[in-house]
C-alpha positions as CSV (number, residue, x, y, z in Angstrom):
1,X,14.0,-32.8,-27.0
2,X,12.0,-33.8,-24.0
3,X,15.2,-33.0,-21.5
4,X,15.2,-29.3,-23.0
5,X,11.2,-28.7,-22.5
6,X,11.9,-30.4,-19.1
7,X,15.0,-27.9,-18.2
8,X,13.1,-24.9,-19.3
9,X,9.8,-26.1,-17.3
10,X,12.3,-26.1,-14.2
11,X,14.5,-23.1,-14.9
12,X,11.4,-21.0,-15.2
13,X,9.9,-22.9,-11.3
14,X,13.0,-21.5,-10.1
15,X,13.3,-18.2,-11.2
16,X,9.8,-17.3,-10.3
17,X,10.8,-18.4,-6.5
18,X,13.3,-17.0,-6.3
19,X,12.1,-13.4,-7.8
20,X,8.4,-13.5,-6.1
21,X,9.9,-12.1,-3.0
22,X,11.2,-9.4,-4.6
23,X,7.9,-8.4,-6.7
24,X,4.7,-7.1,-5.8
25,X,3.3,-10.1,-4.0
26,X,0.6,-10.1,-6.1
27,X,-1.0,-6.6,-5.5
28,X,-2.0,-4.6,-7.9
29,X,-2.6,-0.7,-8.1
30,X,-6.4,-0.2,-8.5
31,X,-7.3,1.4,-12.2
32,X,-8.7,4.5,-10.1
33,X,-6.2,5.6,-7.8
34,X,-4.0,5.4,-11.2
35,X,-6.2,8.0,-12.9
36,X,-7.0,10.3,-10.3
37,X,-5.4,13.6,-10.4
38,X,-3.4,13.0,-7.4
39,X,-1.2,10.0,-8.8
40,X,0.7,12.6,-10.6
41,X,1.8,14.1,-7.7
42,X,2.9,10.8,-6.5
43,X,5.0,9.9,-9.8
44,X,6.5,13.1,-9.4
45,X,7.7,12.2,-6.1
46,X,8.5,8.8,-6.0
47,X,10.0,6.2,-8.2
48,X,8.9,3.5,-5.7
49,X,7.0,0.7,-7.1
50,X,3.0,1.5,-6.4
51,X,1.5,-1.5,-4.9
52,X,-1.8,-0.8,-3.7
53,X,-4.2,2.0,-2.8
54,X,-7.6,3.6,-2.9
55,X,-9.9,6.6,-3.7
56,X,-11.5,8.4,-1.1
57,X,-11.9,11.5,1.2
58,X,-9.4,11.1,3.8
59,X,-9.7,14.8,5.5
60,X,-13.2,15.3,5.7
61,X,-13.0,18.5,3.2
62,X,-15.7,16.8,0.6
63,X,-12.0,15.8,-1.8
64,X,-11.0,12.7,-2.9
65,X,-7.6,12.0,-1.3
66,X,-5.5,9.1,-2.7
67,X,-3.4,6.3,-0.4
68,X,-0.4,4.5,-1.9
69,X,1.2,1.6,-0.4
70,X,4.8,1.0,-2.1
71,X,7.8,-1.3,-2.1
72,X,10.2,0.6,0.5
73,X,12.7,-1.8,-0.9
74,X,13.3,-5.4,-0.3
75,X,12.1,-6.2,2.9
76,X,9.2,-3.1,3.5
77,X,6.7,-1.7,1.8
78,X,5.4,2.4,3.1
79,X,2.5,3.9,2.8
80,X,1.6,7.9,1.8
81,X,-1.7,9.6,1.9
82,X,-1.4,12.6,-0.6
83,X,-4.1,15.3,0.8
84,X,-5.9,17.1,-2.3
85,X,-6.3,21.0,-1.8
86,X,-4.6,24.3,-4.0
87,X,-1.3,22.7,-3.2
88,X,-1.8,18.7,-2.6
89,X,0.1,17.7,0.8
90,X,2.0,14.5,0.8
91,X,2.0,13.0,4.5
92,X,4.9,11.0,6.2
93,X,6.0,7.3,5.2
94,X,4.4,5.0,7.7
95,X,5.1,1.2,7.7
96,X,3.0,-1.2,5.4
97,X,2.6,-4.7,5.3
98,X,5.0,-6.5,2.6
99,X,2.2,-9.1,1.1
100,X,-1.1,-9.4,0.8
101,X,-1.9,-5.4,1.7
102,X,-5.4,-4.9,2.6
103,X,-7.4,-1.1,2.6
104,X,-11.0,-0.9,4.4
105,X,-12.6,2.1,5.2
106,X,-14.5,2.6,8.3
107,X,-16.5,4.8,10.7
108,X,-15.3,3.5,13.5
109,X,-15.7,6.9,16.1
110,X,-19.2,7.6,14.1
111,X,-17.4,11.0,13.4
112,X,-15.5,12.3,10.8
113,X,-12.8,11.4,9.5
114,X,-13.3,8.2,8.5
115,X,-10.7,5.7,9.8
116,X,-8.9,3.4,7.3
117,X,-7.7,-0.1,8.4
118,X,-4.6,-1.5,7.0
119,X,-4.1,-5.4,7.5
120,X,-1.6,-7.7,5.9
121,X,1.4,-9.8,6.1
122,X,4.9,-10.8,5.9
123,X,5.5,-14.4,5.8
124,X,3.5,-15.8,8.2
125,X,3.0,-12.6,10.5
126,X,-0.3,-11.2,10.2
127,X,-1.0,-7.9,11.5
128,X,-3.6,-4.8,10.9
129,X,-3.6,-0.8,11.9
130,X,-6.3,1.3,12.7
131,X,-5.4,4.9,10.8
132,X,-7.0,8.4,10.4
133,X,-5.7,11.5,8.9
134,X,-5.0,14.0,11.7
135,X,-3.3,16.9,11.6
136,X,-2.3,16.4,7.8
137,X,-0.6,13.8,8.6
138,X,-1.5,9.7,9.1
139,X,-1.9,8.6,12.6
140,X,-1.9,5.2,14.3
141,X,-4.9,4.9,16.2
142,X,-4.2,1.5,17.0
143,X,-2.4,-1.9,15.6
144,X,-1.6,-4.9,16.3
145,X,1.5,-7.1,15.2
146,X,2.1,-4.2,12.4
147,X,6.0,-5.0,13.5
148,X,5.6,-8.1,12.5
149,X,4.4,-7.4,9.6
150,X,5.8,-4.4,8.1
């Protein structure tokens, strides 16, 4: 009886090695960017796993905007900004970090919009991007070891 607890204690170690890679590293959609409005634009979209995001007014038009990080596949995760307005605008896939995804918002240029900093990792690669929305669209301000990462 003992050797069966023992070969299921050890069957179950293995399989969640071997499948953590291919999860969601632990991330975990925040309850609001799930209820906002805008989420329904991205389900209708994508059928990418969601992995992370946040809430907040990416444009500078006084709407809440939504960000959504999401398994690529595999090896890469994207992230979208989806723009609110009369008809929302979904921006271009840009590279995201595959574990441990990380969203701050900052002023960094004291003028608007407000920048967004993405950090995270991949293994042990660390990296982070400065981002702003910019033309409807998200732009790379700066980074650093996002090819690492991403």
């Amino acid at each position: 009886m003992k050797r069966g607890k023992w070969l299921v204690a050890v069957l179950l170690l293995v399989a969640g090695i071997f499948s953590y890679p291919y999860f969601n590293h632990g991330m975990k959609l925040p309850d609001e960017v799930r209820a906002h409005p805008l989420y329904a634009v991205y389900e209708a979209n994508f059928e990418q796993t969601p992995l992370m995001g946040a809430v907040t007014d990416l444009n500078d038009d006084g709407q809440e905007d939504i960000l959504v990080v999401f398994s690529y596949d595999k090896e890469r995760n994207k992230i979208i900004a989806i723009l609110a307005g009369d008809t929302p605008h979904i921006t271009r896939m840009e590279p995201a970090p595959l574990e441990h995804v990380v969203i701050e918002f900052k002023d960094i240029d004291k003028k608007p919009p407000t920048e967004f900093i993405l950090s995270g990792a991949k293994g042990s690669y660390i990296g982070y991007g400065i981002y702003r929305i910019q033309d409807e669209e998200i732009f790379n301000i700066f980074s650093a070891d996002m090819e690492d990462c991403c």
